[in-house]
C-alpha positions as CSV (number, residue, x, y, z in Angstrom):
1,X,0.0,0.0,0.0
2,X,1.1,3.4,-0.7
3,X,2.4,5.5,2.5
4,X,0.6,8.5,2.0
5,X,-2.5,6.2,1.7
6,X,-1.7,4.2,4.8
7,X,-1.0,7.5,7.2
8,X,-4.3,8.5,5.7
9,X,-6.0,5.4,6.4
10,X,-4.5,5.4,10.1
11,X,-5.3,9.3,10.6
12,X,-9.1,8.1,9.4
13,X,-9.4,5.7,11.7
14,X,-7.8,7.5,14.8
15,X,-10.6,10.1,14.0
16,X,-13.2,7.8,14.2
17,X,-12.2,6.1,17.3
18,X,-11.3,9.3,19.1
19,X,-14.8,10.5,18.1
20,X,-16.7,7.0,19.1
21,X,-14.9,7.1,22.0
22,X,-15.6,10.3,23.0
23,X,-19.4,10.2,22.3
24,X,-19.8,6.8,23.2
25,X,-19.1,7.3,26.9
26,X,-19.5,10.8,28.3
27,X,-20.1,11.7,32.3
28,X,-21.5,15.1,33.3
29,X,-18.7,17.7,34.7
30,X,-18.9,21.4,35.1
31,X,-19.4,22.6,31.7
32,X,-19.2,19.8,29.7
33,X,-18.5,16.3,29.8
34,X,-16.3,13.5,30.5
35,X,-15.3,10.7,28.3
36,X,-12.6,8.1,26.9
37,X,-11.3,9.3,24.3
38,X,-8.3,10.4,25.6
39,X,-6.8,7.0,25.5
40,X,-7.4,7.1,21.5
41,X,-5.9,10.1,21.5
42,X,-2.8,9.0,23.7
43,X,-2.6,6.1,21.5
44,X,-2.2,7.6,18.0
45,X,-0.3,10.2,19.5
46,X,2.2,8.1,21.0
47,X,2.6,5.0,18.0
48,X,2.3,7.2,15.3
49,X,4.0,10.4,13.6
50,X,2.8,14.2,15.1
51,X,0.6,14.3,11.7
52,X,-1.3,11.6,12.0
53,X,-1.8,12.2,16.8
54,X,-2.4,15.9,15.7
55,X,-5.1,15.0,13.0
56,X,-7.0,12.4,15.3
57,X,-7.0,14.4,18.1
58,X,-8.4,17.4,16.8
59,X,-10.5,16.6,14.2
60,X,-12.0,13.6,15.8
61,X,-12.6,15.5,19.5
62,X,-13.9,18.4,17.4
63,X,-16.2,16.2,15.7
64,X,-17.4,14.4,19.2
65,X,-18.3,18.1,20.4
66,X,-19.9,19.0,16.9
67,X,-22.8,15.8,18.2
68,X,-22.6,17.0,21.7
69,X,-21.9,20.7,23.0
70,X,-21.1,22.5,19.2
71,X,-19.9,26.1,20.7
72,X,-16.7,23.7,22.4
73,X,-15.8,22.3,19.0
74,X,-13.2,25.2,17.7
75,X,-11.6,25.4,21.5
76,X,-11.6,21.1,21.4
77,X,-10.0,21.4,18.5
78,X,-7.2,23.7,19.1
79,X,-6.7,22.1,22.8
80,X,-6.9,18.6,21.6
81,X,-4.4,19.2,18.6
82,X,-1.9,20.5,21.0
83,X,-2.4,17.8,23.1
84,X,-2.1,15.6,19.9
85,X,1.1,17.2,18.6
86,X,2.7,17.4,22.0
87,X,2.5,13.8,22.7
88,X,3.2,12.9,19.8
89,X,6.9,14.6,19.7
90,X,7.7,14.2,23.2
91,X,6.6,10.0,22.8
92,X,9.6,9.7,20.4
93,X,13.3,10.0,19.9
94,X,14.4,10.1,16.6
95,X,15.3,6.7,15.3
96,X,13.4,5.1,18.2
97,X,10.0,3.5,18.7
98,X,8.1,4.3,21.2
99,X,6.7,1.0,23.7
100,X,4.8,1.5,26.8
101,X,7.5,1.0,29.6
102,X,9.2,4.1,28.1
103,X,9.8,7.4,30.0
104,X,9.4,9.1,26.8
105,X,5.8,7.9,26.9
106,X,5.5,8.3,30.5
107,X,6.2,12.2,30.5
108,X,4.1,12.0,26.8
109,X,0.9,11.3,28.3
110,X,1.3,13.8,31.7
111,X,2.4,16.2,29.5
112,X,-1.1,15.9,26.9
113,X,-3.3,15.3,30.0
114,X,-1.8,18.5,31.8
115,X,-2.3,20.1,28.3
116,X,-5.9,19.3,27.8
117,X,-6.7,20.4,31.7
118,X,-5.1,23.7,31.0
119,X,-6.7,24.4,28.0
120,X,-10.1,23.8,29.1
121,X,-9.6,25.5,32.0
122,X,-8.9,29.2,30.1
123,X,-11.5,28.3,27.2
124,X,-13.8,27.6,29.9
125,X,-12.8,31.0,31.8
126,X,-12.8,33.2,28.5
127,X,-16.0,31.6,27.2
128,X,-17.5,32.0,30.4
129,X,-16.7,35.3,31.5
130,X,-15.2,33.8,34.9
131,X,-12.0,32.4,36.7
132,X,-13.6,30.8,38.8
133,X,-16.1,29.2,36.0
134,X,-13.3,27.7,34.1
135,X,-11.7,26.3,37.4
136,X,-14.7,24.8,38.3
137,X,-13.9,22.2,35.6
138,X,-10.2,21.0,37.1
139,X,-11.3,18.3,39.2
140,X,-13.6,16.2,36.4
141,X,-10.7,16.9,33.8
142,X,-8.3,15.9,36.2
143,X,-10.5,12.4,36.8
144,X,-11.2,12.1,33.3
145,X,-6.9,12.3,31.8
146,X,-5.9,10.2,35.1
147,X,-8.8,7.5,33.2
148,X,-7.4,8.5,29.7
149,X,-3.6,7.8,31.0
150,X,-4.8,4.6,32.7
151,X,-6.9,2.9,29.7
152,X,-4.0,4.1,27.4
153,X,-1.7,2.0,29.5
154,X,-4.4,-1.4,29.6
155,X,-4.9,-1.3,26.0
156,X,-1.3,-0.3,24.7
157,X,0.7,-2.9,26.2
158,X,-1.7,-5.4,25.7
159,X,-1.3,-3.8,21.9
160,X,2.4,-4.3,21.8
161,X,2.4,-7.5,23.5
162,X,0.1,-9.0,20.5
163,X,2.3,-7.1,17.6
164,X,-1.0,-5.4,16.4
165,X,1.2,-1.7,17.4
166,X,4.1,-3.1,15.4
167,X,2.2,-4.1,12.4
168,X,0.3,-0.9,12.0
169,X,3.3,1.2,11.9
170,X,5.4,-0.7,9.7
């Protein structure tokens, strides 16, 4: 298969599990809403090049709050690309592959979840009029990325311990 069609085909489908993942299962918080798609997120982020983490991140979160609460999708997607991007270059040395027991991934996934709280924390504060408004939302966020970061963790070793993370990225 073509590269440029197989990156697109991965981006595609990071999308659509990011989305899935974030509509599929959402708990109330301040403002918003809850959900696991942060572990799709830290997943294509991590395997796969800063293209492909950004793409899935954004576009599929941004999609997610399109369904769901459409005046978050341009912040979502801003947010949830940086968070995309970030892990994404932090995840890997050049030359190397990222795995799961890595620190690289370790710092990776803290850095994207401290990424996303920030983020919604001022989007929430500007949109909102109030400080105290966009703080309100720290403690879901911060229960939702510590979920994210723990699901991420399940599913990508038991990923790499099959060779389904190895196939995909060859």
């Amino acid at each position: 298969m073509n590269q440029s069609v197989r990156r697109l085909t991965i981006a595609a489908l990071g999308t659509a599990l990011v989305c899935i993942s974030t509509r599929i299962f959402q708990f109330p918080i301040p403002l918003g809403y809850a959900h696991l798609g942060n572990c799709m997120i830290l997943l294509f982020a991590v395997y796969f090049d800063p293209w492909i983490g950004t793409f899935a991140a954004g576009v599929g979160s941004a999609l997610a709050d399109l369904l769901s609460f459409p005046v978050w999708a341009v912040p979502t997607l801003i947010i949830k690309c940086l968070m995309g991007f970030a892990a994404a270059k932090i995840a890997k040395k050049k030359g190397e592959a990222a795995t799961v027991k890595s620190r690289r991934t370790a710092l990776a996934v803290v850095v994207a979840i401290l990424i996303m709280i920030l983020g919604y924390t001022v989007a929430g504060a500007i949109m909102y009029g109030s400080v105290i408004t966009g703080l309100s939302q720290i403690p879901g966020l911060s229960i939702e990325g510590v979920v994210g970061i723990g699901l991420f963790y399940v599913l990508a070793a038991a990923l790499e311990k099959t060779g389904v993370i190895g196939r995909l990225q060859k």
